[in-house]
LODOLO-28619 format. One record per residue (C-alpha): residue in three letters; x, y, z. Coordinates in steps of 0.05 Angstrom, whole numbers, padded with zeros to 5 digits, always signed. Layout:
% residues N
<pt type="ALA" u="X" v="Y" w="Z"/>
...
***
This chain:
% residues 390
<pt type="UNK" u="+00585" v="-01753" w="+00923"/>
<pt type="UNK" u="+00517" v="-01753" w="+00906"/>
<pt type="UNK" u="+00480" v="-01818" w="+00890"/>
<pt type="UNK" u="+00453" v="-01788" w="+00827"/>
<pt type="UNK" u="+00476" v="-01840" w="+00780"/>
<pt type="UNK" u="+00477" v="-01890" w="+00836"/>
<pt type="UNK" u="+00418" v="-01918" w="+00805"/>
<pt type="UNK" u="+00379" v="-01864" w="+00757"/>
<pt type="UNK" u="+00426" v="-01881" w="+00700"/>
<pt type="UNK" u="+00407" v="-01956" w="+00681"/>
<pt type="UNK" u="+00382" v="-01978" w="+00623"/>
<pt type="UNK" u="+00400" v="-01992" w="+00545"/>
<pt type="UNK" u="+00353" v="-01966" w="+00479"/>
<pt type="UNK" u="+00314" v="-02000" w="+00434"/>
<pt type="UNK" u="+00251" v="-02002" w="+00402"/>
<pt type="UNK" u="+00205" v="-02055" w="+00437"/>
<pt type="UNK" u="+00203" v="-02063" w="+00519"/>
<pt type="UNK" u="+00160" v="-02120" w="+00550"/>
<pt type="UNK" u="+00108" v="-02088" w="+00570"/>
<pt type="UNK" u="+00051" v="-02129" w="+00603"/>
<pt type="UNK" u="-00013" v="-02137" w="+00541"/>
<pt type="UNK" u="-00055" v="-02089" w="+00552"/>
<pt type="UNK" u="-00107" v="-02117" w="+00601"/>
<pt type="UNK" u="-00170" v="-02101" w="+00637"/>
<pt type="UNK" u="-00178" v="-02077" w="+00701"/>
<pt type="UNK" u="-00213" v="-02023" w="+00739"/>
<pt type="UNK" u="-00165" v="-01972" w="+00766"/>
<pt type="UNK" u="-00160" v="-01951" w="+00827"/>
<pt type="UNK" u="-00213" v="-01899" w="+00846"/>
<pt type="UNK" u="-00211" v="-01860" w="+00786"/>
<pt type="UNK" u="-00253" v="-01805" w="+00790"/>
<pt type="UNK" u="-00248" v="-01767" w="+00725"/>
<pt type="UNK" u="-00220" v="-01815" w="+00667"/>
<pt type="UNK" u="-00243" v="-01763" w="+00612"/>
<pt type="UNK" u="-00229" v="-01781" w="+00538"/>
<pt type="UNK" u="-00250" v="-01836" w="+00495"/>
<pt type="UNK" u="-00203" v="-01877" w="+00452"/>
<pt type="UNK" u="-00198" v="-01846" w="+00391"/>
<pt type="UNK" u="-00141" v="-01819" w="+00338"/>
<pt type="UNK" u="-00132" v="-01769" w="+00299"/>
<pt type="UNK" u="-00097" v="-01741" w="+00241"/>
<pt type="UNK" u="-00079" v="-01678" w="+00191"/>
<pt type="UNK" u="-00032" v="-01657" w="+00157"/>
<pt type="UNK" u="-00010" v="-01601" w="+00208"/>
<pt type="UNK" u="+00044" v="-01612" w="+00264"/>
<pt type="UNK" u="+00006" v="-01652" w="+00309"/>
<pt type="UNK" u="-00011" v="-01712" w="+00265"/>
<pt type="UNK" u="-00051" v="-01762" w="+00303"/>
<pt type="UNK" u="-00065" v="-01772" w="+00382"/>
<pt type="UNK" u="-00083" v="-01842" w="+00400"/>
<pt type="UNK" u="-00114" v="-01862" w="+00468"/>
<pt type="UNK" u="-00098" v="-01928" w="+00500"/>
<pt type="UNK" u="-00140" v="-01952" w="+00550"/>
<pt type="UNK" u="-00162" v="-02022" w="+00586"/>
<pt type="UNK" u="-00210" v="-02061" w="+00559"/>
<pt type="UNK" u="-00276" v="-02082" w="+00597"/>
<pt type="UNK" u="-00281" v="-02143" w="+00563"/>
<pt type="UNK" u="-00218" v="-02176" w="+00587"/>
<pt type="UNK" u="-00193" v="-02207" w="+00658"/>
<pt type="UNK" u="-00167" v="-02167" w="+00713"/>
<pt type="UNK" u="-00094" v="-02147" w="+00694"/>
<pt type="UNK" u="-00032" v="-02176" w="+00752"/>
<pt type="UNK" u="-00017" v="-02128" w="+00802"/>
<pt type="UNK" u="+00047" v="-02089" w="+00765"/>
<pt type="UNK" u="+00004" v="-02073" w="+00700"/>
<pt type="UNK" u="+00011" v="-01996" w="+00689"/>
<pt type="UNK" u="-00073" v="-02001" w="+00698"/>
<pt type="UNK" u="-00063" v="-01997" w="+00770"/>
<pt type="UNK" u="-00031" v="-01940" w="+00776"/>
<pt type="UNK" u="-00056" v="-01893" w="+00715"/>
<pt type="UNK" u="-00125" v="-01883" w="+00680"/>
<pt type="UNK" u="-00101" v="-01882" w="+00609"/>
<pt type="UNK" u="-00036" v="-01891" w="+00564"/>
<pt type="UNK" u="-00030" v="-01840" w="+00504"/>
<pt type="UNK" u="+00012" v="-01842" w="+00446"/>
<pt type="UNK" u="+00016" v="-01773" w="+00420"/>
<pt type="UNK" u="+00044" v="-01753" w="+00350"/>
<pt type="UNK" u="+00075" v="-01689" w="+00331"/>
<pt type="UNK" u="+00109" v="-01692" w="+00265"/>
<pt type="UNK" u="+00138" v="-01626" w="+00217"/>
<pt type="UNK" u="+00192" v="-01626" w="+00162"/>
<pt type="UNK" u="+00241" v="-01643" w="+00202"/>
<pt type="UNK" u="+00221" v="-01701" w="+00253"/>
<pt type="UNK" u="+00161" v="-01751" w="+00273"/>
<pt type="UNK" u="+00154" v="-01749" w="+00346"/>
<pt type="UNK" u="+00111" v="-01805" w="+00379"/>
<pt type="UNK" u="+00105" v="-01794" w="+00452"/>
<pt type="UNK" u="+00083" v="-01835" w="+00505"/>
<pt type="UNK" u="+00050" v="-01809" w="+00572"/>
<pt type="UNK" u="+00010" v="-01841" w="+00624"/>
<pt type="UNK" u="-00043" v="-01800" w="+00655"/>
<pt type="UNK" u="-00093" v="-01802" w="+00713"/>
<pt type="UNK" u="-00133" v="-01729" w="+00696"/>
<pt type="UNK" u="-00149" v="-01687" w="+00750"/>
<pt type="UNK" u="-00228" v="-01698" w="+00773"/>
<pt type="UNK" u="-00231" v="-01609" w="+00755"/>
<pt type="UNK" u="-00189" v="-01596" w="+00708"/>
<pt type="UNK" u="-00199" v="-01514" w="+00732"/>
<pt type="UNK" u="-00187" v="-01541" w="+00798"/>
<pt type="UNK" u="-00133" v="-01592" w="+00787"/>
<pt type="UNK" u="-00067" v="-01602" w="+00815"/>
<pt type="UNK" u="-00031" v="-01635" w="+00762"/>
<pt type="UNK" u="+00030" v="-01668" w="+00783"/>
<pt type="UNK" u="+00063" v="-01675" w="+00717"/>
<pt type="UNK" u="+00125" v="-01732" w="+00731"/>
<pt type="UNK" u="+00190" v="-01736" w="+00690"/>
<pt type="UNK" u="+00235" v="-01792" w="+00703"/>
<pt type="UNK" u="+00312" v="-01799" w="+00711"/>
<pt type="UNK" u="+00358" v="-01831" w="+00649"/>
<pt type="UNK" u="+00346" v="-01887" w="+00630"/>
<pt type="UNK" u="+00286" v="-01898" w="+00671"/>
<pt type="UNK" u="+00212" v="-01892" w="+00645"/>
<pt type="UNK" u="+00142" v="-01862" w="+00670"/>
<pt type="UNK" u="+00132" v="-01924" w="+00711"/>
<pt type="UNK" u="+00183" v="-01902" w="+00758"/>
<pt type="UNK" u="+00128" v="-01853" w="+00792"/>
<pt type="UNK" u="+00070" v="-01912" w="+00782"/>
<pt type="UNK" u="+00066" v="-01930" w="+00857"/>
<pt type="UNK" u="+00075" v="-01852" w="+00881"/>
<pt type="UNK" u="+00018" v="-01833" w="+00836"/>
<pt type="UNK" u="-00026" v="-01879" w="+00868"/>
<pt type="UNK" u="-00007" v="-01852" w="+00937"/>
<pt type="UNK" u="-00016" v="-01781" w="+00910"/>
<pt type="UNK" u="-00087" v="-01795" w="+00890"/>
<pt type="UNK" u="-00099" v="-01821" w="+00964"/>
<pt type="UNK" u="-00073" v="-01760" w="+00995"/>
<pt type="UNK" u="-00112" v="-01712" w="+00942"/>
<pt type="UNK" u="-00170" v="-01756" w="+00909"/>
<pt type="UNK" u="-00186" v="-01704" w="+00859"/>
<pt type="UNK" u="-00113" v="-01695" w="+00834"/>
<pt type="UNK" u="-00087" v="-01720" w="+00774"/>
<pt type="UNK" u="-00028" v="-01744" w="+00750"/>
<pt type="UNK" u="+00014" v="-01741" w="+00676"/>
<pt type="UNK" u="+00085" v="-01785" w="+00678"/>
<pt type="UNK" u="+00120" v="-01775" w="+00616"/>
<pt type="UNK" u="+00177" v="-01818" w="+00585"/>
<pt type="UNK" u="+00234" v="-01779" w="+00544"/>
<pt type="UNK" u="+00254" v="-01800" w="+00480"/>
<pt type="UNK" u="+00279" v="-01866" w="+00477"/>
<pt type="UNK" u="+00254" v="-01882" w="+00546"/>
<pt type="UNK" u="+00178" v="-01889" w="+00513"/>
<pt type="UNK" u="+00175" v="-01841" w="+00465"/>
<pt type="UNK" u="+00213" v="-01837" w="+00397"/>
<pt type="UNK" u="+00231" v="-01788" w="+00349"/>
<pt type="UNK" u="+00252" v="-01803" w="+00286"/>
<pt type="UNK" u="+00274" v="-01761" w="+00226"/>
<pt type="UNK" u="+00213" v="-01750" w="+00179"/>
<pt type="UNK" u="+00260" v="-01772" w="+00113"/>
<pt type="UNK" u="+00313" v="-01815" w="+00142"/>
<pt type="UNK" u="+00260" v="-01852" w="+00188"/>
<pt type="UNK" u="+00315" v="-01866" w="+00233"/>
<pt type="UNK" u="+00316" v="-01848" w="+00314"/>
<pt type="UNK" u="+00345" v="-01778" w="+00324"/>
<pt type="UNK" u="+00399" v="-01787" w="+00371"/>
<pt type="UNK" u="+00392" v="-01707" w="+00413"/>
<pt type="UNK" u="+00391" v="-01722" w="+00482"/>
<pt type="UNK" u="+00409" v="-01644" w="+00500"/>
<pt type="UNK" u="+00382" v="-01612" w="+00562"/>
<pt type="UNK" u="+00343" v="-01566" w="+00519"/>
<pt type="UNK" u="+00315" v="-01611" w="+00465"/>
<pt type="UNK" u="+00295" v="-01664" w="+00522"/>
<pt type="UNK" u="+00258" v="-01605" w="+00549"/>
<pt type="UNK" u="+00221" v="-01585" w="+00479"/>
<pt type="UNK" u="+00197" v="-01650" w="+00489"/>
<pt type="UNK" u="+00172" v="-01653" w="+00553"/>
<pt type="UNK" u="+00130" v="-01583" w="+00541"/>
<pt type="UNK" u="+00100" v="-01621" w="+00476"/>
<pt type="UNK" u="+00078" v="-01673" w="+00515"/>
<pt type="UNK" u="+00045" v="-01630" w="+00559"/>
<pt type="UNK" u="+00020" v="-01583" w="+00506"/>
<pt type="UNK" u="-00008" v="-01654" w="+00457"/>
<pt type="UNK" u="-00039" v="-01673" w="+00524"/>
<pt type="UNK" u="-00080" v="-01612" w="+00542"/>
<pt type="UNK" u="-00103" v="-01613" w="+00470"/>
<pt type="UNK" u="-00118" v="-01694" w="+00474"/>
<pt type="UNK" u="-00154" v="-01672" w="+00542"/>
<pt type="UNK" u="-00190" v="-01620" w="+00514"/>
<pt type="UNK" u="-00169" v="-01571" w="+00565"/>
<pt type="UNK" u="-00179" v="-01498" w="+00545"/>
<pt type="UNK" u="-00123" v="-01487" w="+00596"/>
<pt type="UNK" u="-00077" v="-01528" w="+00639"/>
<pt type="UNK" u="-00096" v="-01549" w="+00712"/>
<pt type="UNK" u="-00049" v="-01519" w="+00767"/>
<pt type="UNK" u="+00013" v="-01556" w="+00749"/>
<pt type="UNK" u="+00068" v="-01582" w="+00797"/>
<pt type="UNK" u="+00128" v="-01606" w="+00763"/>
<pt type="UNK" u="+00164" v="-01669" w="+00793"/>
<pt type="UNK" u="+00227" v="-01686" w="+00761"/>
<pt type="UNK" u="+00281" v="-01734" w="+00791"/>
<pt type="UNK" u="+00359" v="-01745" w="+00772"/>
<pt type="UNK" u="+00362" v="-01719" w="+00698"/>
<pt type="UNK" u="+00276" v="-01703" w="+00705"/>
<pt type="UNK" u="+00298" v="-01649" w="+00754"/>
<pt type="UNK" u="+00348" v="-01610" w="+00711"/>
<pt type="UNK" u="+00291" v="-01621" w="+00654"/>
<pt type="UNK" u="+00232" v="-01587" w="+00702"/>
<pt type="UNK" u="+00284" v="-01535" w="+00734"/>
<pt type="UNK" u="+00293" v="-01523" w="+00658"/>
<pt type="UNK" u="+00222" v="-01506" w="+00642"/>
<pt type="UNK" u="+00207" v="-01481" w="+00708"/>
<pt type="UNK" u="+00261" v="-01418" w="+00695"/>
<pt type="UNK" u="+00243" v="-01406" w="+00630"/>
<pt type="UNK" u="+00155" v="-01430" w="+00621"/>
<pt type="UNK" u="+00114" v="-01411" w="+00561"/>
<pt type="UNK" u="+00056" v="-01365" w="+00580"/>
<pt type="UNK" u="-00002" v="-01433" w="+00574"/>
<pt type="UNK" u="+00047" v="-01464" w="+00634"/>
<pt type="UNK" u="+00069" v="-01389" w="+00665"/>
<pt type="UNK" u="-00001" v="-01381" w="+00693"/>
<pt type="UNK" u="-00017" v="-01450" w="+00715"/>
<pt type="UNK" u="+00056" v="-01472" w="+00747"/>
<pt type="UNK" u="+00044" v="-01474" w="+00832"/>
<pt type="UNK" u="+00109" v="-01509" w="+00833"/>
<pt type="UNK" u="+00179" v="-01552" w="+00817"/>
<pt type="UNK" u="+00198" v="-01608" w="+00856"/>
<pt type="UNK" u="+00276" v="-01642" w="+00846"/>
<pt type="UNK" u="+00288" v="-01704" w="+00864"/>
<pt type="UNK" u="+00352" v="-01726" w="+00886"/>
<pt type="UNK" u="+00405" v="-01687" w="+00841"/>
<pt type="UNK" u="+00442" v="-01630" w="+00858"/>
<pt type="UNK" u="+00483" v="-01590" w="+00808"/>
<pt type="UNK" u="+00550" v="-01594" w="+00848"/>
<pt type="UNK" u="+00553" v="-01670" w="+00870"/>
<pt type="UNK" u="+00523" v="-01690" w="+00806"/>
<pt type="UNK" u="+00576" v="-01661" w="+00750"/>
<pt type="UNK" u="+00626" v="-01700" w="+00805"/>
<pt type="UNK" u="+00586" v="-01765" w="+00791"/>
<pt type="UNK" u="+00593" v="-01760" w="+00713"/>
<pt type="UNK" u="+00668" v="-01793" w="+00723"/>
<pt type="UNK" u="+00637" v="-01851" w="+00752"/>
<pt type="UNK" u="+00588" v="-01859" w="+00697"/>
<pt type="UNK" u="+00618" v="-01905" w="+00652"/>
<pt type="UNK" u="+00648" v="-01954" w="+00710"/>
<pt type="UNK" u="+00579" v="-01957" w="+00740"/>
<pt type="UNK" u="+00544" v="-01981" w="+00669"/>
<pt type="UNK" u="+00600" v="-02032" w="+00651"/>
<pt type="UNK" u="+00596" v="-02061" w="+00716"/>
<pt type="UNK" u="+00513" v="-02076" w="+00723"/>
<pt type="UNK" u="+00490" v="-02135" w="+00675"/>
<pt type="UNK" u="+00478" v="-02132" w="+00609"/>
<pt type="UNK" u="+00421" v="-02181" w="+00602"/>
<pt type="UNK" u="+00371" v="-02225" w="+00648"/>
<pt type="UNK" u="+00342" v="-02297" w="+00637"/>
<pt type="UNK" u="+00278" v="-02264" w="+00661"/>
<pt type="UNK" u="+00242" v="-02202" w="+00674"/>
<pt type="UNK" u="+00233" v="-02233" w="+00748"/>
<pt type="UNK" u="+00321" v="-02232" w="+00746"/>
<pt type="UNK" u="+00316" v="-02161" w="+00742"/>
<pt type="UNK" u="+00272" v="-02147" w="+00786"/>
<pt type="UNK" u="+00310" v="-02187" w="+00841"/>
<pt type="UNK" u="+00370" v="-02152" w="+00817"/>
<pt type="UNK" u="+00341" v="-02082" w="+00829"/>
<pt type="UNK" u="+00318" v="-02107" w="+00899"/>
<pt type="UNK" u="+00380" v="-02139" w="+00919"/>
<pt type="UNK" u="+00437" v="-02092" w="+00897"/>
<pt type="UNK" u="+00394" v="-02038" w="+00931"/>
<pt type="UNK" u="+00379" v="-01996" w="+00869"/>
<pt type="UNK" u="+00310" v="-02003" w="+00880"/>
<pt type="UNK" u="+00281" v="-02020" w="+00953"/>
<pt type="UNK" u="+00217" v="-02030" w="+00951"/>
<pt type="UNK" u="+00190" v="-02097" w="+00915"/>
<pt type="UNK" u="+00125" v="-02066" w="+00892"/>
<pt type="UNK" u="+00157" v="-02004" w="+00863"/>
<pt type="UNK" u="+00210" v="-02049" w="+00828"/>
<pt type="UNK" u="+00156" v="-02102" w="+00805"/>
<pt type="UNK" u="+00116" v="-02046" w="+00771"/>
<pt type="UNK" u="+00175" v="-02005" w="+00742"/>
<pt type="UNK" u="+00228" v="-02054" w="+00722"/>
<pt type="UNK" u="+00197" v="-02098" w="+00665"/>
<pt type="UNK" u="+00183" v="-02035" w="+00623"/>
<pt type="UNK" u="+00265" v="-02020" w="+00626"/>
<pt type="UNK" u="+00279" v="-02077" w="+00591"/>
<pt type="UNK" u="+00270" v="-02099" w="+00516"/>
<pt type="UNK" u="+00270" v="-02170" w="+00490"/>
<pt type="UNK" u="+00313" v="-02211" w="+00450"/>
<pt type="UNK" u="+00317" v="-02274" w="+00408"/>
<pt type="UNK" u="+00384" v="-02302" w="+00409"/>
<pt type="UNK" u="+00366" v="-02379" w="+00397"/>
<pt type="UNK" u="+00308" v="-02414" w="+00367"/>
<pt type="UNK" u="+00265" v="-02431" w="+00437"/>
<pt type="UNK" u="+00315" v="-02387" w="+00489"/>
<pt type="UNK" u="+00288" v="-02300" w="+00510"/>
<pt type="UNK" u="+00331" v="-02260" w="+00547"/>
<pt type="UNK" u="+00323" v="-02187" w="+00565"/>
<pt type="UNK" u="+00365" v="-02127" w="+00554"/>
<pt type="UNK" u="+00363" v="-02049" w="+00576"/>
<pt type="UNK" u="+00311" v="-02012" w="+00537"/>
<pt type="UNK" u="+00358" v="-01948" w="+00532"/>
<pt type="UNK" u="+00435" v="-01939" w="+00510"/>
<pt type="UNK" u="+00458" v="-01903" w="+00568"/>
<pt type="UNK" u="+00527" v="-01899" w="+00532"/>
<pt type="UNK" u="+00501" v="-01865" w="+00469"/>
<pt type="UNK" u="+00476" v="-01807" w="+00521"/>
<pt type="UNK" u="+00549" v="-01793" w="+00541"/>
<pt type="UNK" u="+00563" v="-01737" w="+00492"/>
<pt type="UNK" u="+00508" v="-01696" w="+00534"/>
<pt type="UNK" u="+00528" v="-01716" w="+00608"/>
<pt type="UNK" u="+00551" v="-01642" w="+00629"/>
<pt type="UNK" u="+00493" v="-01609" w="+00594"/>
<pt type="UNK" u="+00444" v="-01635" w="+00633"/>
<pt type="UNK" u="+00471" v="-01609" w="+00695"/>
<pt type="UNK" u="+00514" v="-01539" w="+00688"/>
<pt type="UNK" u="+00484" v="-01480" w="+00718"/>
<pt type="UNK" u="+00430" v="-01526" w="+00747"/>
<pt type="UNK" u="+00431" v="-01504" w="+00817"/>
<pt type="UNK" u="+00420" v="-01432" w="+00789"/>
<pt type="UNK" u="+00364" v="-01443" w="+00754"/>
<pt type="UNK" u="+00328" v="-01480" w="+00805"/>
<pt type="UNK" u="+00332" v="-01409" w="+00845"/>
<pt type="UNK" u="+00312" v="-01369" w="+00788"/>
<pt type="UNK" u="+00247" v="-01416" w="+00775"/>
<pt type="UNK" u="+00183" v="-01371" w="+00766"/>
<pt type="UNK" u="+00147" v="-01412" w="+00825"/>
<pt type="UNK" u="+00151" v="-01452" w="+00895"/>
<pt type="UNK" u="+00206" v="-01491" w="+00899"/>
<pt type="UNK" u="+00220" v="-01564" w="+00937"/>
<pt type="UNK" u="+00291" v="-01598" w="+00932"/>
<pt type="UNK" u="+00277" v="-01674" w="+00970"/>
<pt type="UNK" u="+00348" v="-01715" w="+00977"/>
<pt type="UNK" u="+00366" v="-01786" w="+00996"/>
<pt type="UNK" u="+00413" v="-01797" w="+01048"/>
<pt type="UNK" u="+00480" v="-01752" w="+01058"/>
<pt type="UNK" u="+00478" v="-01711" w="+00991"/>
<pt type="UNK" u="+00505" v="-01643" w="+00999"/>
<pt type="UNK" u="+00488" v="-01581" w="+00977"/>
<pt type="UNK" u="+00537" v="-01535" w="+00934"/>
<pt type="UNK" u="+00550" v="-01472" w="+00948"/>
<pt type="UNK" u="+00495" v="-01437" w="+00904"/>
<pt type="UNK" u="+00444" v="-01480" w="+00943"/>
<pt type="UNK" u="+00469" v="-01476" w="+01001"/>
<pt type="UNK" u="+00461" v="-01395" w="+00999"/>
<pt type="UNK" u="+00391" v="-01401" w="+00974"/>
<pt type="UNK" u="+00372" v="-01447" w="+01026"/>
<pt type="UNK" u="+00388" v="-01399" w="+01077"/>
<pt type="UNK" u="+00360" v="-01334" w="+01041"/>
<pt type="UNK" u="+00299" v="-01383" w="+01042"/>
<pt type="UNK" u="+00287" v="-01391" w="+00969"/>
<pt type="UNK" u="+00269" v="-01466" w="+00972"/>
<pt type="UNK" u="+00247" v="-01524" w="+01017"/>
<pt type="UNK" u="+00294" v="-01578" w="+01036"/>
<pt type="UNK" u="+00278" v="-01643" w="+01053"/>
<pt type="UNK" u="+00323" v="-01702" w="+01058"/>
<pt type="UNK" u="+00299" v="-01776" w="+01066"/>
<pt type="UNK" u="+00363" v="-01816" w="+01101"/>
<pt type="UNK" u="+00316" v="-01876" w="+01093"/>
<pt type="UNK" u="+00312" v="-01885" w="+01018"/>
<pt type="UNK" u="+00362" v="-01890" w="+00952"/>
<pt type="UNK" u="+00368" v="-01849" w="+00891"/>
<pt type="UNK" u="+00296" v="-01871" w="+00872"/>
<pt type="UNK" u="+00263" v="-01825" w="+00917"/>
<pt type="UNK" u="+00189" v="-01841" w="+00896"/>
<pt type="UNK" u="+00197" v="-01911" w="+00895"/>
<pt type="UNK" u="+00239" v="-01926" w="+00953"/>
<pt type="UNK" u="+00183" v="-01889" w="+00998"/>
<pt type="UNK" u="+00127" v="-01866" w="+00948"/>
<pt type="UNK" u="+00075" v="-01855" w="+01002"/>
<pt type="UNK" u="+00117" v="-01806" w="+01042"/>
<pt type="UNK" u="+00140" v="-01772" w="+00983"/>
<pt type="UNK" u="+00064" v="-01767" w="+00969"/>
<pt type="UNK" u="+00047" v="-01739" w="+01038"/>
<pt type="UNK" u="+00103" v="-01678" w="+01019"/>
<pt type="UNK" u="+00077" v="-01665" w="+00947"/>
<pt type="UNK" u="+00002" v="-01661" w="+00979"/>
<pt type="UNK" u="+00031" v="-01614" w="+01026"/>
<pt type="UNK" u="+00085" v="-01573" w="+00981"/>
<pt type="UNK" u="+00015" v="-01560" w="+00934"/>
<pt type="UNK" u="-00033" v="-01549" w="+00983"/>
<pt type="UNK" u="+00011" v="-01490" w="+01025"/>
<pt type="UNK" u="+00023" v="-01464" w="+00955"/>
<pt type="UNK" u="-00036" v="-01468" w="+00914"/>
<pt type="UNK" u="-00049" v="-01396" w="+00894"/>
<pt type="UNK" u="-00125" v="-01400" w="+00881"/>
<pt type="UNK" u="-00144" v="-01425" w="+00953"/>
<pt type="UNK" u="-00106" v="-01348" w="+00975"/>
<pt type="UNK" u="-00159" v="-01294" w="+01004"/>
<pt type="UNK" u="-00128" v="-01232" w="+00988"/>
<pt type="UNK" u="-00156" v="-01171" w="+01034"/>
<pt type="UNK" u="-00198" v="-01126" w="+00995"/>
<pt type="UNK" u="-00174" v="-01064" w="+00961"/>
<pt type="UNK" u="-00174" v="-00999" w="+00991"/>
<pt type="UNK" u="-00203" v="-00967" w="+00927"/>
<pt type="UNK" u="-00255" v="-01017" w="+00932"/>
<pt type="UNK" u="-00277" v="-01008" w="+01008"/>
<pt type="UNK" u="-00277" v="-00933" w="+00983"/>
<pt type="UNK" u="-00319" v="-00940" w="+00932"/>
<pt type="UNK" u="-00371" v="-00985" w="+00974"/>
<pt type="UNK" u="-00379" v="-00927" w="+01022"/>
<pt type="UNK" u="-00340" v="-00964" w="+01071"/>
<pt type="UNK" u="-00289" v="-00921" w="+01129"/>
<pt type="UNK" u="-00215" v="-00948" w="+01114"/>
***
């Protein structure tokens, strides 16, 4: 059985997560941090972009603040008749936006963009002038709300979790101001892979011509629709609450769900949410309501493996430990249609059990199939036409 839920699926919704206060710091090697803050607003869909980033006038922010991994944090806002859509994304840009990559990150349930903080750092080491977009799903950063009702819109289907990811992408190219997206690599682990295989089948034109390639993390079609029994024994038995943000983090670390302590320190406050339950006494509690996602469990993952094949791109499947592969998989793989890689050494959490070694195979998965650094041989109309013998 796969260990897709092992760990991906853990966390509980709400509106407010303890996030660090935004604080000061200089990121790390930044090359390109494009875009002032600003916000904007009309009366058209996309109603106001806002652009969070550090401020020079405070001191240095600890080690786990979201500042030391990304260049900014934008909230983008898309609202119509029907719904009022404020996303949030965490972005490094790219130093060339014509050049790029763009690794554009979506996380697993109940999870947030965090979860890919410490690999983006790694990334940027391997390819300086690459950037980097995380996104968080609806309520796992983002919300949506109904435009009348003002109340969360509770959708979590595979396709509407996917309209939302290509807004995001689309509100950030315009926030940007790119006329056109970088060359894109989608990264999507647990229910982030069956969002990108999603997209990656299926892209509008803008992505079409700018998508080099999809990369799934650690969920595979057949061993995951198994796991979806196990679902609701797995969330009733992790805690419900911590004392301290420091609890969790020691729980992540010690019941293995997370194993490294710097990926968990940066990732793990922003799952939680505080509460008030006495006068002088904070606990914490899980951002997202895993349980009110149940109703769309086998969407996310039916037909999965083949759409992965029929993606319009390269395609990279990484998995942790002994995962198998089902049968449609298991033919692809040996027609060639995708690289495998499997990592014995880390958990469900792929990036942030080793983040620098799944760095080293994104850098590598991009750079053998980056599509502008091909030299095609010249025409033989051409050679004709210069006079040349063919």
């Amino acid at each position: 059985m796969s260990h897709l839920f092992r760990a991906s699926l853990e966390t509980a919704q709400s509106p407010s997560r303890p996030k660090p206060t935004p604080i000061a710091v200089t990121p790390l090697d930044f090359d390109d941090q494009s875009s002032s803050d600003s916000s904007a607003s009309s009366a058209d869909s996309f109603a106001s972009i806002n652009t969070i980033r550090p401020s020079s006038a405070e001191p240095p922010a600890p080690p786990s603040h979201w500042t030391n991994y990304y260049a900014q944090e934008l909230f983008l806002s898309q609202d119509n008749d029907d719904q009022r859509a404020r996303y949030h994304v965490y972005i490094t840009p790219p130093s060339d936006p014509k050049k790029g990559p763009l690794f554009i990150c979506h996380h697993g349930a109940g999870v947030t963009g965090l979860s890919f903080a410490v690999f983006a750092r790694h990334i940027r080491k391997r390819l300086p002038h690459a950037g980097v977009l995380s996104l968080e799903a609806r309520a796992h950063g983002s919300t949506v709300t109904g435009s009348k009702s003002g109340e969360a819109i509770v959708d979590f289907s595979l396709e509407t979790l996917a309209a939302d990811a290509l807004s995001m992408i689309s509100l950030t190219q315009q926030k940007m101001g790119w006329s056109t997206l970088p060359p894109v690599v989608l990264i999507g682990h647990s229910l982030g892979g069956a969002i990108t295989t999603r997209i990656a089948a299926s892209p509008p034109p803008h992505l079409l011509t700018a998508l080099v390639g999809n990369c799934v993390v650690d969920v595979v079609e057949g061993s995951a629709v198994e796991a979806l029994g196990h679902m609701r024994t797995y969330l009733s038995s992790r805690p419900s609450k911590f004392p301290t943000t420091d609890a969790a983090i020691q729980w992540h670390l010690h019941s293995r769900t997370i194993r490294s302590k710097e990926s968990a320190e940066a990732s793990v406050p922003a799952l939680l949410r505080s509460t008030m339950p006495g006068e002088f006494q904070t606990s914490y509690t899980w951002l997202t309501d895993l349980q009110a996602t149940s109703p769309w469990w086998p969407d996310w993952f039916t037909n999965m493996s083949t759409s992965f094949l029929a993606g319009r791109c390269a395609k990279l499947l990484i998995l942790a430990g002994t995962d198998r592969l089902d049968k449609t998989l298991m033919i692809g793989q040996m027609q060639g249609k995708f690289q495998l890689v499997v990592l014995p050494e880390a958990g469900h959490f792929v990036q942030e059990d080793v983040p620098e070694r799944m760095a080293g195979l994104l850098a590598d998965f991009f750079t053998r199939n980056d599509r502008s650094q091909m030299v095609l041989p010249p025409k033989v109309a051409d050679l004709i036409a210069q006079g040349k013998k063919v």
